[in-house]
C-alpha positions as CSV (number, residue, x, y, z in Angstrom):
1,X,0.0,0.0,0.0
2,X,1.5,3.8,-0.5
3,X,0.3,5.6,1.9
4,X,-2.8,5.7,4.4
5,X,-5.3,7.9,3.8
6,X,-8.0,9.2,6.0
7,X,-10.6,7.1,5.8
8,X,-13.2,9.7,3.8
9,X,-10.6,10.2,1.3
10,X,-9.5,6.4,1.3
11,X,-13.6,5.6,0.3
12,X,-14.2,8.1,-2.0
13,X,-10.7,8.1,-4.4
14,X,-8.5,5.5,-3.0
15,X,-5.7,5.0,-2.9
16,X,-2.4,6.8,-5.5
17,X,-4.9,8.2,-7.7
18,X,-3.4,11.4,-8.5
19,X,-0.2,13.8,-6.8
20,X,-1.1,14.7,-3.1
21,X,-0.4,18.2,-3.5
22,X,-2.1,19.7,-6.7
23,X,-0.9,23.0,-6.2
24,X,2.0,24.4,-9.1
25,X,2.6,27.9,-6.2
26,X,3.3,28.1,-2.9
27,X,0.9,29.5,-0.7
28,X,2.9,31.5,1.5
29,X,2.7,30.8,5.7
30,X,3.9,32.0,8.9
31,X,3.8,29.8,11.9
32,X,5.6,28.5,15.2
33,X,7.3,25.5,15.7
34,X,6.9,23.0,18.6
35,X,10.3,24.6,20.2
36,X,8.8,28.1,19.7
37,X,10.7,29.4,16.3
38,X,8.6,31.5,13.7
39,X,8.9,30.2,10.6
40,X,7.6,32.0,7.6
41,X,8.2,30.4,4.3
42,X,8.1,33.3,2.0
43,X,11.3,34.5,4.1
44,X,13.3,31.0,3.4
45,X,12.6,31.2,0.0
46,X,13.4,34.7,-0.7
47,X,16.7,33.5,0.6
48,X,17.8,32.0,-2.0
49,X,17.0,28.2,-0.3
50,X,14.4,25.3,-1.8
51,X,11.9,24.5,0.7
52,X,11.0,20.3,1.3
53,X,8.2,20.0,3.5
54,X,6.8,16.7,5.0
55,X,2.9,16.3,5.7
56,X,2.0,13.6,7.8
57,X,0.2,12.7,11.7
58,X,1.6,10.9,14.2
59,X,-0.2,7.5,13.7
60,X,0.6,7.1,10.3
61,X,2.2,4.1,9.6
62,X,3.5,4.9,6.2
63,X,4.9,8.8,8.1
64,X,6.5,6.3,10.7
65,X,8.6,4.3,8.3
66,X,9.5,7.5,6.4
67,X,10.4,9.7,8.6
68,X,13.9,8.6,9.5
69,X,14.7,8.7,5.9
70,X,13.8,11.8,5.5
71,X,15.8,12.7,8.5
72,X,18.9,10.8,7.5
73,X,18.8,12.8,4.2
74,X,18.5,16.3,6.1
75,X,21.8,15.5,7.3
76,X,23.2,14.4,4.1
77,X,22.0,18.0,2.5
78,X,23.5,20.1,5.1
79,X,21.3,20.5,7.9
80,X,18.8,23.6,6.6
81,X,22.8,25.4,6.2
82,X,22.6,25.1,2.6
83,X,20.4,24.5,-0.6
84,X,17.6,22.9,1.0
85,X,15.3,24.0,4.1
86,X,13.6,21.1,5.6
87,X,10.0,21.8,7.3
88,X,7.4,19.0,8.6
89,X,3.8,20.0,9.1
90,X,1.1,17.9,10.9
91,X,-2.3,18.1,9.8
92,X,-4.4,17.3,13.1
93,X,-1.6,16.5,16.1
94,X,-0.8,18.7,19.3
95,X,2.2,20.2,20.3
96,X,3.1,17.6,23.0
97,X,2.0,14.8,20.6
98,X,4.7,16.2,17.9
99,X,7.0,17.1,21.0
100,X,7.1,13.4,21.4
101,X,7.5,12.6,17.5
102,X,10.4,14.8,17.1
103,X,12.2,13.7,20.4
104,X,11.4,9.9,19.1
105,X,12.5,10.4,15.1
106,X,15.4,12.7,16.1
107,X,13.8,15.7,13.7
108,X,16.2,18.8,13.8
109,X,14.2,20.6,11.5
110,X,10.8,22.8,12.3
111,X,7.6,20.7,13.0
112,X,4.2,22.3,12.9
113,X,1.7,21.0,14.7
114,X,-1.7,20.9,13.7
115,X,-2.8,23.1,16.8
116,X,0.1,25.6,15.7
117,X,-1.6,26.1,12.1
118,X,-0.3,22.9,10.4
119,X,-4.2,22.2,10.0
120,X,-4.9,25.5,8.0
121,X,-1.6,24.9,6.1
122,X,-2.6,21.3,4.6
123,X,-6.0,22.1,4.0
124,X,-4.4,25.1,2.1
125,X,-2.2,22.7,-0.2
126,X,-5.0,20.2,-0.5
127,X,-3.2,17.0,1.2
128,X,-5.4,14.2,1.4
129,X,-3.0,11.6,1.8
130,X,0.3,10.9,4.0
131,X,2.9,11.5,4.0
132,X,2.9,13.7,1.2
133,X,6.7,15.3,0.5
134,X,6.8,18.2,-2.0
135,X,9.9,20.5,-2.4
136,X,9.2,24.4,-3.5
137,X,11.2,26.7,-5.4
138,X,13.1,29.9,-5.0
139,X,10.9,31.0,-7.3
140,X,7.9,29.4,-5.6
141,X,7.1,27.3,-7.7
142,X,6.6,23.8,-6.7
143,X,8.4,21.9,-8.8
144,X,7.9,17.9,-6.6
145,X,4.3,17.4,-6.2
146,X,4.7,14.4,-4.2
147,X,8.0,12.9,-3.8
148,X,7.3,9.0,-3.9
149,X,8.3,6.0,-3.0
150,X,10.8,6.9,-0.2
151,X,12.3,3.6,-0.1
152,X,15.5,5.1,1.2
153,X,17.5,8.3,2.0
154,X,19.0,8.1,-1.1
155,X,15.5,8.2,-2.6
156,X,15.3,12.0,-1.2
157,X,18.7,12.7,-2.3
158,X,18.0,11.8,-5.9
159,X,15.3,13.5,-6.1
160,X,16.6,17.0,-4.6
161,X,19.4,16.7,-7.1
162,X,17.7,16.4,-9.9
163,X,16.8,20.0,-9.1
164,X,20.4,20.7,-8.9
165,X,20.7,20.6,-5.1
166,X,24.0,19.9,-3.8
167,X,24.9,17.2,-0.6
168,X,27.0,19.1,1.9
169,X,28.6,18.4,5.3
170,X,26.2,19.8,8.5
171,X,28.3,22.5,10.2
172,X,27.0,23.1,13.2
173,X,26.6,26.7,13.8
174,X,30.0,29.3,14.6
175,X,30.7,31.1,17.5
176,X,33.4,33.4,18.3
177,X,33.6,34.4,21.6
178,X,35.3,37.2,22.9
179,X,35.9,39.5,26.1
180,X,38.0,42.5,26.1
181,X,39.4,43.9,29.3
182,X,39.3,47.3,30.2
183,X,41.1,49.2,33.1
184,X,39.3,51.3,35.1
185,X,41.6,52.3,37.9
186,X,45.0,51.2,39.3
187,X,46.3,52.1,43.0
188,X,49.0,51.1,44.8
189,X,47.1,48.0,46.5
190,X,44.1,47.7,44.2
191,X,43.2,47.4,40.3
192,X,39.6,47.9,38.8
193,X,39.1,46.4,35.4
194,X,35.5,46.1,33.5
195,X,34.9,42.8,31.5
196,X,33.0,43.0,28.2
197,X,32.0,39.9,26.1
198,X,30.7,40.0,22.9
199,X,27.2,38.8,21.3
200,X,29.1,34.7,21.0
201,X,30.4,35.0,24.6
202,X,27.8,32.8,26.8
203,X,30.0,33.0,29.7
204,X,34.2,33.9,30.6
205,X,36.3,33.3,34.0
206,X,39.2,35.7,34.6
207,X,41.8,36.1,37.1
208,X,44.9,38.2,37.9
209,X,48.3,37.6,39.0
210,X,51.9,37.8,38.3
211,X,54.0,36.1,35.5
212,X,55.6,34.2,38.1
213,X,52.1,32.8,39.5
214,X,50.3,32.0,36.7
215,X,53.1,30.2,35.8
216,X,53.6,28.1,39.3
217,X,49.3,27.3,39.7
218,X,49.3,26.4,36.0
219,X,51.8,23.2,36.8
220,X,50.5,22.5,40.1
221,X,47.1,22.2,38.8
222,X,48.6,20.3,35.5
223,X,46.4,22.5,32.9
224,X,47.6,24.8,30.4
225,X,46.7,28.2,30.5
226,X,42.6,28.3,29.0
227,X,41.6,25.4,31.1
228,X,43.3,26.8,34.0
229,X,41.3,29.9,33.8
230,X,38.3,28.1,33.2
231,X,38.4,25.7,36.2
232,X,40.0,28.1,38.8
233,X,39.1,31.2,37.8
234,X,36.2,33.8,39.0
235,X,33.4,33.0,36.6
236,X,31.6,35.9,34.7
237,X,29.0,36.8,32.0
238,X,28.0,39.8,30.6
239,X,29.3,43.2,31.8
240,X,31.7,43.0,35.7
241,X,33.7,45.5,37.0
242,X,35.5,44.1,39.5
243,X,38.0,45.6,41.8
244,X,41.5,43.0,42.4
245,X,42.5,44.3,46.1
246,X,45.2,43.0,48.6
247,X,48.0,43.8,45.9
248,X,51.7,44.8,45.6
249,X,53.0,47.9,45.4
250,X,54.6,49.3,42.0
251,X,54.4,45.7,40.8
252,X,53.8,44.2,37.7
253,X,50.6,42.0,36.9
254,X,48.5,40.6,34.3
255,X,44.5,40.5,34.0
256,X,43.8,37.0,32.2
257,X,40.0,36.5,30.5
258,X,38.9,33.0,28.7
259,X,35.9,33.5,26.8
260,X,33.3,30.2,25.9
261,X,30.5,29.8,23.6
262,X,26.8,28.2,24.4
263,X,28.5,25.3,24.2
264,X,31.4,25.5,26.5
265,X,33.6,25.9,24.0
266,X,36.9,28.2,25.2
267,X,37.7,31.1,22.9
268,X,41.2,32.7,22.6
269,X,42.8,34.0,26.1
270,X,43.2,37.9,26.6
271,X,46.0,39.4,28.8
272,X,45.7,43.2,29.5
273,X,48.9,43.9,31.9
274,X,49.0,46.7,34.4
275,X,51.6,47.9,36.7
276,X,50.6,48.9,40.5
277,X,51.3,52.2,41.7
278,X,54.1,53.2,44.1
279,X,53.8,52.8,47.5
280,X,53.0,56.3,49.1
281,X,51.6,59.8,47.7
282,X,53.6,62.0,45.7
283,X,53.9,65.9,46.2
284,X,54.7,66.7,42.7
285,X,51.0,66.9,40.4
286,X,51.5,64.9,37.2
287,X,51.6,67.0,34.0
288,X,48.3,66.1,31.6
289,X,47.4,67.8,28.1
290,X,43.4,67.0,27.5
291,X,40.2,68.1,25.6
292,X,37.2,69.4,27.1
293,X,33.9,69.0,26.4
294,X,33.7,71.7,23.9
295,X,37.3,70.9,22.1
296,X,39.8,73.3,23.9
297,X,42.5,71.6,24.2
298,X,43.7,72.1,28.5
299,X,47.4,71.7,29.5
300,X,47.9,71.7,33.2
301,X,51.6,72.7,33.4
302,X,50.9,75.7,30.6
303,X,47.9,77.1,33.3
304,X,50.2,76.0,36.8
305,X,53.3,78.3,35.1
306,X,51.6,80.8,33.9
307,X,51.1,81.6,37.7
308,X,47.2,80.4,38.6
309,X,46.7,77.6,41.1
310,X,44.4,75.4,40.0
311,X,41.5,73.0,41.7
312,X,40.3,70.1,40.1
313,X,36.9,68.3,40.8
314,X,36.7,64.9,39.8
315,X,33.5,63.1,39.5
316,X,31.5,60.3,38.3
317,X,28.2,61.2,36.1
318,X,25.4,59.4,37.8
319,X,26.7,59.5,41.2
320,X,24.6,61.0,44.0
321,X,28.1,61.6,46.1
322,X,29.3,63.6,43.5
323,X,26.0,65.8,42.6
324,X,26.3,66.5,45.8
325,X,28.8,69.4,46.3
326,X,28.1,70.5,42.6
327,X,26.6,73.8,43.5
328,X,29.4,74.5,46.6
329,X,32.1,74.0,44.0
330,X,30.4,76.5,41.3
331,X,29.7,78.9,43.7
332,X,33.2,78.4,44.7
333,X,34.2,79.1,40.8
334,X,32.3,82.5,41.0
335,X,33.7,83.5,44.3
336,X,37.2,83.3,43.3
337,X,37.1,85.3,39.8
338,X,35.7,82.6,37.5
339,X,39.6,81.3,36.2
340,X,40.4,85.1,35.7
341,X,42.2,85.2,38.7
342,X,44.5,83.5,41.7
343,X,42.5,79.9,40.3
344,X,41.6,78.0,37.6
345,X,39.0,75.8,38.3
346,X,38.4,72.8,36.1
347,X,36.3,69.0,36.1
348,X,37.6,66.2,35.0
349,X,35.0,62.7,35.0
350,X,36.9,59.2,34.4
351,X,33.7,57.7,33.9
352,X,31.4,60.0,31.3
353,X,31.6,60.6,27.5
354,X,31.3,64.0,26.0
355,X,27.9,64.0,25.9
356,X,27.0,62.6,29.6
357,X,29.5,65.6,30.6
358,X,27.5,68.1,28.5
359,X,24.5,66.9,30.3
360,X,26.1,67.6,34.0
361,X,27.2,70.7,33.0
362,X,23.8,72.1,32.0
363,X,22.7,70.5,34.9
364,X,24.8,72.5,37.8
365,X,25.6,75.4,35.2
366,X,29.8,74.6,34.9
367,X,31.1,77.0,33.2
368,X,34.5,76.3,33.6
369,X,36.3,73.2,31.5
370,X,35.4,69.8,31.8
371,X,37.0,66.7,30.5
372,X,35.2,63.6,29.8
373,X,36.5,59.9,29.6
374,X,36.5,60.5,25.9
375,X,38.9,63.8,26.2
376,X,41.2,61.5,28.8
377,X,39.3,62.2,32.0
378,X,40.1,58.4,32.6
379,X,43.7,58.3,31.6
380,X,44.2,61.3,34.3
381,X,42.4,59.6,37.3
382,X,44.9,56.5,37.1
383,X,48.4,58.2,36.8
384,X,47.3,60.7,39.5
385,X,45.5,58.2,40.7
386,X,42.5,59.3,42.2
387,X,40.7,56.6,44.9
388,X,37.6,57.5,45.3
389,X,34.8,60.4,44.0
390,X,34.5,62.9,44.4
391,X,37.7,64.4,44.8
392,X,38.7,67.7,45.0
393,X,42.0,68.6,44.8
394,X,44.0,71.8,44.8
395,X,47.5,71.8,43.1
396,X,50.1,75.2,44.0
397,X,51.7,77.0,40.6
398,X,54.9,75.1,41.4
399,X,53.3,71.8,40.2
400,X,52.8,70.4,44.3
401,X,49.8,69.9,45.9
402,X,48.3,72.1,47.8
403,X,45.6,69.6,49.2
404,X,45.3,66.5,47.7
405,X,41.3,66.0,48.5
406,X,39.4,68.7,50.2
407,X,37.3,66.9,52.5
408,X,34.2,67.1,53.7
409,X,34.0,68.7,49.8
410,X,31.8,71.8,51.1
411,X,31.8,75.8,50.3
412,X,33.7,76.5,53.8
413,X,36.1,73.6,53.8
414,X,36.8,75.0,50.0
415,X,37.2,78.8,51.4
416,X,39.7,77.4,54.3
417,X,41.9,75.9,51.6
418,X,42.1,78.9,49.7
419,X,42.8,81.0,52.3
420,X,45.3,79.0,53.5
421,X,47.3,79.8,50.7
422,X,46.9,83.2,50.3
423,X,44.5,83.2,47.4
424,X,41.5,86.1,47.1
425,X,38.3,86.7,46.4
426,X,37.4,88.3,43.0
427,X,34.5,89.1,41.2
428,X,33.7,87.8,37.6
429,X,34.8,90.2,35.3
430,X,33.4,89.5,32.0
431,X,32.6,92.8,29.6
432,X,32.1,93.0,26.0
433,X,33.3,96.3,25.0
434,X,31.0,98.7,22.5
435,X,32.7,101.7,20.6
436,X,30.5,104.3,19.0
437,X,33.5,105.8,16.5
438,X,33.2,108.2,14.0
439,X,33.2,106.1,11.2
440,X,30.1,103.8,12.2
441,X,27.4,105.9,14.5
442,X,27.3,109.9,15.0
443,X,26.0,110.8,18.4
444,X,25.0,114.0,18.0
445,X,25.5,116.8,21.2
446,X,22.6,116.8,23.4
447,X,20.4,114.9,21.6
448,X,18.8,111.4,23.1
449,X,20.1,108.9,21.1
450,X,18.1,105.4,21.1
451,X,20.6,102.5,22.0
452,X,19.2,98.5,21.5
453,X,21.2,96.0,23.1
454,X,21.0,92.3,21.4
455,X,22.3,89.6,23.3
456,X,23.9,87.0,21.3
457,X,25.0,85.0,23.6
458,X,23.7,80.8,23.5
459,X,22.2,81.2,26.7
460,X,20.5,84.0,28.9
461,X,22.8,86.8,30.4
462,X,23.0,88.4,33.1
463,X,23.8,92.1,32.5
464,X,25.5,93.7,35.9
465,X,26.8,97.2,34.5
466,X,26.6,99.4,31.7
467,X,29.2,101.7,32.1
468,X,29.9,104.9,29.1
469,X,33.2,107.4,29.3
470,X,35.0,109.2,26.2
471,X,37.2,112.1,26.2
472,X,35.7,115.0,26.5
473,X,34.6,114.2,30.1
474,X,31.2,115.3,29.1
475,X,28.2,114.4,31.2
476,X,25.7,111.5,29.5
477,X,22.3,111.0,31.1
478,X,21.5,106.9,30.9
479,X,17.8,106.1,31.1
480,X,16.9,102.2,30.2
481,X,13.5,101.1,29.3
482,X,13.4,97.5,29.9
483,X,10.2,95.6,30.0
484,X,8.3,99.2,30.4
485,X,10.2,100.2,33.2
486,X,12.6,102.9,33.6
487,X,16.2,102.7,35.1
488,X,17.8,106.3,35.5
489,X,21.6,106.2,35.4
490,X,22.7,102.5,37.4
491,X,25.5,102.2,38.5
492,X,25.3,98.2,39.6
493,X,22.3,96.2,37.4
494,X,21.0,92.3,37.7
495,X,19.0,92.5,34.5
496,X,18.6,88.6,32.9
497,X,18.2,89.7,29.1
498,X,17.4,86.4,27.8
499,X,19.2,84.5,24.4
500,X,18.2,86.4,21.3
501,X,16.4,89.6,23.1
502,X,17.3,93.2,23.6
503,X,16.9,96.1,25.7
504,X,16.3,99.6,25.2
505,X,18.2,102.6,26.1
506,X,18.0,106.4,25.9
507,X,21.8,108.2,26.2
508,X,21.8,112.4,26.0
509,X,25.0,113.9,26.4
510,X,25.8,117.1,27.5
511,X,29.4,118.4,27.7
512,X,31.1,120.3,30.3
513,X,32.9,123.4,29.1
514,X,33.7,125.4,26.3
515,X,34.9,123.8,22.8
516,X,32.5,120.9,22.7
517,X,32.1,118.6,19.4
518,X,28.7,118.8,17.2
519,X,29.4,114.7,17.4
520,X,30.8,112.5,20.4
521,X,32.8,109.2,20.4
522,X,31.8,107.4,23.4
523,X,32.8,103.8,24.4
524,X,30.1,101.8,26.2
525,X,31.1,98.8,28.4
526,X,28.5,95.9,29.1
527,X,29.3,93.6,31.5
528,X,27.5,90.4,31.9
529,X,27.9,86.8,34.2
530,X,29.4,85.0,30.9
531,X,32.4,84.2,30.3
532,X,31.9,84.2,26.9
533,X,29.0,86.8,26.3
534,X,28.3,88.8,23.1
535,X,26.6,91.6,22.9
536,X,25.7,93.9,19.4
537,X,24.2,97.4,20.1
538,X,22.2,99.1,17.0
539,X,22.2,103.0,17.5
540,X,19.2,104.6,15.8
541,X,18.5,101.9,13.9
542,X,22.3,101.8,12.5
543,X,24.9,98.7,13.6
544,X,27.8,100.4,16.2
545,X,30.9,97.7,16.2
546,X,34.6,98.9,16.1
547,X,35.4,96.3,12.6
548,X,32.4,98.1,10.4
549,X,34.2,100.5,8.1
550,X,32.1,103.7,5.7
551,X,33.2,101.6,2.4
552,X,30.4,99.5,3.2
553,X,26.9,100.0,3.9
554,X,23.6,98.0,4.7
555,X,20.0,99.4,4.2
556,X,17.5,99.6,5.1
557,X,18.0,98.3,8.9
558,X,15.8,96.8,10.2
559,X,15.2,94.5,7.1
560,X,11.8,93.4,6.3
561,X,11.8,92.1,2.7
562,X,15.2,92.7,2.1
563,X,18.7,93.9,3.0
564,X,20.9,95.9,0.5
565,X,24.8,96.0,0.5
566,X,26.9,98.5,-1.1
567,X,31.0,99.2,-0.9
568,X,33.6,98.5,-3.2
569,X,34.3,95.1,-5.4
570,X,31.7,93.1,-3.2
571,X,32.7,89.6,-4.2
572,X,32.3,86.7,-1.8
573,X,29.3,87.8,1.2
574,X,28.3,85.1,3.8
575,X,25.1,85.3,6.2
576,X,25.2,83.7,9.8
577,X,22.7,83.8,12.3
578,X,23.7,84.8,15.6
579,X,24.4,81.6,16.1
580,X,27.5,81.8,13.9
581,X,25.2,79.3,11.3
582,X,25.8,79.8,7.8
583,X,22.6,80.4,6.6
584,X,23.3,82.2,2.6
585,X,26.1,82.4,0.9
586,X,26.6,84.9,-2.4
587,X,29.3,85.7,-5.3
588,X,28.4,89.5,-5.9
589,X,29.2,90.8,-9.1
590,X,30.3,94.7,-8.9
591,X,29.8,96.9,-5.6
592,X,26.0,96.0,-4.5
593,X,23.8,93.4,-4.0
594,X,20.3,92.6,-2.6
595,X,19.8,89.5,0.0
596,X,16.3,88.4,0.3
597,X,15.3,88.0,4.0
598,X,12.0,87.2,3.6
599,X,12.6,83.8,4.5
600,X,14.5,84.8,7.7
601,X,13.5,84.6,11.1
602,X,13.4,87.8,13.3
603,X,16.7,88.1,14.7
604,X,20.0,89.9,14.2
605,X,22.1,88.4,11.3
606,X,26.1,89.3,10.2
607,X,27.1,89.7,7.3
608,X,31.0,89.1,6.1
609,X,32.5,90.5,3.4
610,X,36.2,89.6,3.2
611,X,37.8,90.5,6.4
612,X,34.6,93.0,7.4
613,X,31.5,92.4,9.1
614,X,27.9,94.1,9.4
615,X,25.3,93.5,11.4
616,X,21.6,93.8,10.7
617,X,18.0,92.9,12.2
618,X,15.5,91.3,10.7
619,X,11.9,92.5,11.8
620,X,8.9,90.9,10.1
């Protein structure tokens, strides 16, 4: 008999009538296997790999006595690894019951049960009888109906080969397991390192010692060096830190790591040696050249010998001990002349990348440098080497320290150390410097004279003077209007003018004695909290800055439409926000040209024309 049918079928056609499967395309599928595995056929095919499938139940007699040749010729085509994807499908059976098939027949390969969808699927390719083998194409096409009789496994074989399928070995799947070492800190007693395996590492053991001792446990325990490590060292999988204590001084040892893969198997050994540091503290600060967070590069000795002391906080991102004195040790920075002064304060993390430092510093508003583990915050830490977090250290201009941690790390204990060597108090003196010249702005005698002050700055300023002299000595009356209200002549301001806005100010000057000019010069002086503020001032709706020159002229200004430049042989003319973003760029022909700034938003805008620059407004 060829096959067993079920018993409606077996009454009304019999039996080897016609091919099981009378379908000439795939129908695609998607289902899970007993062991959980999506399979989805469409995805095997487009793959580049023939499909053989298997219908059949688990009380079929014929799918009993063919089912181990089937299986004997999945191994002889390579396992589902190359030409051919083997997939069995039951038409009625549970899970357990094709648990229990698989485990008995040995089957490798994806079974579908008939609770899983292997119902839907053979009702979908019409299979009446079993088993019922058909193999689909690449092309998805099927192109064996019903391969029959399966005497043997060399029956299959045949058959797949006559559709140019190849045999090939079964290799089992690859793994390459790795773990690299990193060192995190070394001290005189202890060494940190961090252990990172890669996506083939199931699991690693690692150790540390000496040349000498690897060397003696190695022959007592008779195992060369990967099975040593793997039967006597500390076991580990995915990402430890781990801290080797109870060492030698200024002595030299080796981290060992073995890796394995899901199946125990040992990859290649890494060795990352590291050299403890001497016994006791020296006086003399090691020399470092770094980059900050925003790319300036920071040389210790160059800042220590050009006379400043300097203090350095070093931190962890994400540590609560170290937020902690964050706003002490900033207030500390303004106290003591933000690094325009006796110090130079600077932060230095061993642990965060640029951008976890960028995050901390708009956290507590640093505004002194700060070098991350990607500027060599790390590499600092360890030949210094720093114990614990956070530290704060204070290091003399002669290269010594001062105080190697000031502890507890607080405003006062901060203030003590400073005054215990000498070093003052100052206040922040940062001033951008305005000159209304003759060449860019008349102010005429005794006239008021509006005065707009843009803050250009990237972040909000606080303005604390706005100071005028010139001279003639002549007397000028300063009235501000900002936000409606009037200030008369201040002396000391604390006016926030946020990023991008202005305020308004009304200057008349009178002069004292005989002689006076029909115009002034007068130099303005605005000093903000910023250490790196910039300021633009527009007088009467005309840009006052010391580089503008008469050759060349904007108009009108403020710009609605459009902005006009004339002077000279033009040539190249660049736009920037004040930002310092490029937003136009123009090859002027001859001694004007017209920029549309329609599509700009309200703001102030320079424009560059060789070695010159202009500012203008744009007002919609």
């Amino acid at each position: 008999m060829k096959k067993v049918f079920t018993l409606l079928l077996a009454l009304a056609i019999g039996f080897g009538l016609k091919a099981q499967c009378p379908l000439t395309q795939a129908v695609d599928f998607t289902a899970t296997d007993v062991h959980g595995t999506e399979v989805h056929l469409f995805d095997i095919l487009d793959g580049g790999q023939y499909v053989l499938v298997d219908f059949f139940f688990v009380n079929c007699g014929p799918c009993q006595i063919a089912t181990p040749k089937v299986v004997e010729s999945y191994y002889a085509m390579g396992c589902n690894q190359h030409d051919v994807f083997y997939i069995e499908i039951s038409d009625r059976d549970s899970d357990a019951a094709c648990l229990n098939w698989v485990n008995n027949y040995g089957v490798e390969y994806p079974t579908i049960s008939g609770a899983a969808g292997g119902s839907g699927i053979s009702n979908t390719y019409q299979i009446g009888a079993f088993p019922t083998v058909i193999l689909i194409a690449p092309d998805r096409s099927i192109v064996i109906n019903d391969l029959w009789p399966i005497n043997n496994a060399q029956s299959v074989i045949t058959a797949l080969e006559q559709h140019g399928l190849q045999q090939h070995d079964c290799n089992g799947a690859t793994y390459d397991p790795q773990v690299s070492i990193t060192v995190d800190q070394v001290l005189e007693t202890e060494v940190t390192a961090t252990f990172t395996p890669n996506e083939d590492c199931a699991s690693y053991a690692y150790t540390l010692a000496t040349e000498a001792e690897i060397q003696e446990w190695m022959g007592i325990a008779g195992l060369d060096l990967p099975e040593y490590l793997w039967n006597h060292g500390m076991p580990g999988s995915g990402v430890i830190s781990n801290t080797f204590s109870d060492l030698t001084p200024n002595t030299e040892y080796v981290i060992y790591a073995v890796p394995a893969d899901i199946d125990g198997n040992l990859g290649e050994v890494v060795q990352e040696p590291v050299t403890t540091t001497p016994s006791g503290p020296s006086d003399i600060m090691p020399d470092f050249t770094a980059t900050d967070i925003d790319g300036n590069e920071i040389h210790l000795y160059d800042i220590l010998d050009a006379g400043q002391a300097v203090l350095i906080n070093f931190f962890l991102t994400g540590d609560p001990y170290s937020e902690a004195p964050m706003a002490d040790v900033v207030e500390a920075y303004r106290l003591y002349g933000c690094n325009q002064n006796d110090v130079f304060f600077m932060g230095i993390s061993p642990n965060g990348h640029d951008n976890e430092c960028q995050t901390w510093v708009d956290q507590f508003g640093v505004q002194y440098p700060t070098i991350s583990r990607d500027g060599g915050g790390n590499d600092i830490a360890q030949d210094i080497p720093v114990g614990y977090y956070p530290t704060i250290m204070l290091i003399r201009p002669d290269h010594t320290f001062a105080v190697r941690d000031i502890y507890p790390p607080t405003l006062e204990y901060i203030i003590n150390a400073m005054n215990a060597e000498g070093y003052e108090q100052h206040e922040c003196p940062f001033e951008e410097t305005l000159t209304f010249s003759m060449d860019t702005i008349e102010l005429p005698y005794a006239t008021p004279t509006e005065i707009t002050v843009y803050n250009n700055t990237a972040e909000d300023a606080v303005i604390q003077s706005i100071q005028e002299t010139n001279e003639w000595n002549n007397f000028c009356l300063i009235t501000f209007l900002i936000n409606g209200e009037e200030y008369w002549c201040p002396d000391d301001l604390e006016i926030t003018l946020p990023r991008g806005e202005s305020l308004t100010m009304f200057m008349v000057c009178d002069m004292v004695g005989k002689n006076a000019p029909e115009y002034i010069e007068d130099l303005v002086t605005v000093s903000s909290n910023l250490p790196d503020a910039s300021f633009t001032v527009m007088v009467e709706h005309a840009w006052s800055v010391d580089e503008n020159e008469a050759s060349a002229t904007l108009y009108p200004n403020p710009a609605n439409e459009s902005v006009t430049l004339k002077g000279g042989n033009l040539g190249m003319v660049r736009v920037f926000n004040a930002l310092g973003q490029k937003v136009d760029e123009y090859e002027a022909n001859g001694s004007e040209l017209r920029i549309n700034t329609t599509g700009y938003e309200n703001g102030v805008y320079v424009v560059k024309v060789g070695e010159k620059t202009m500012r203008f407004v744009v007002k919609h």
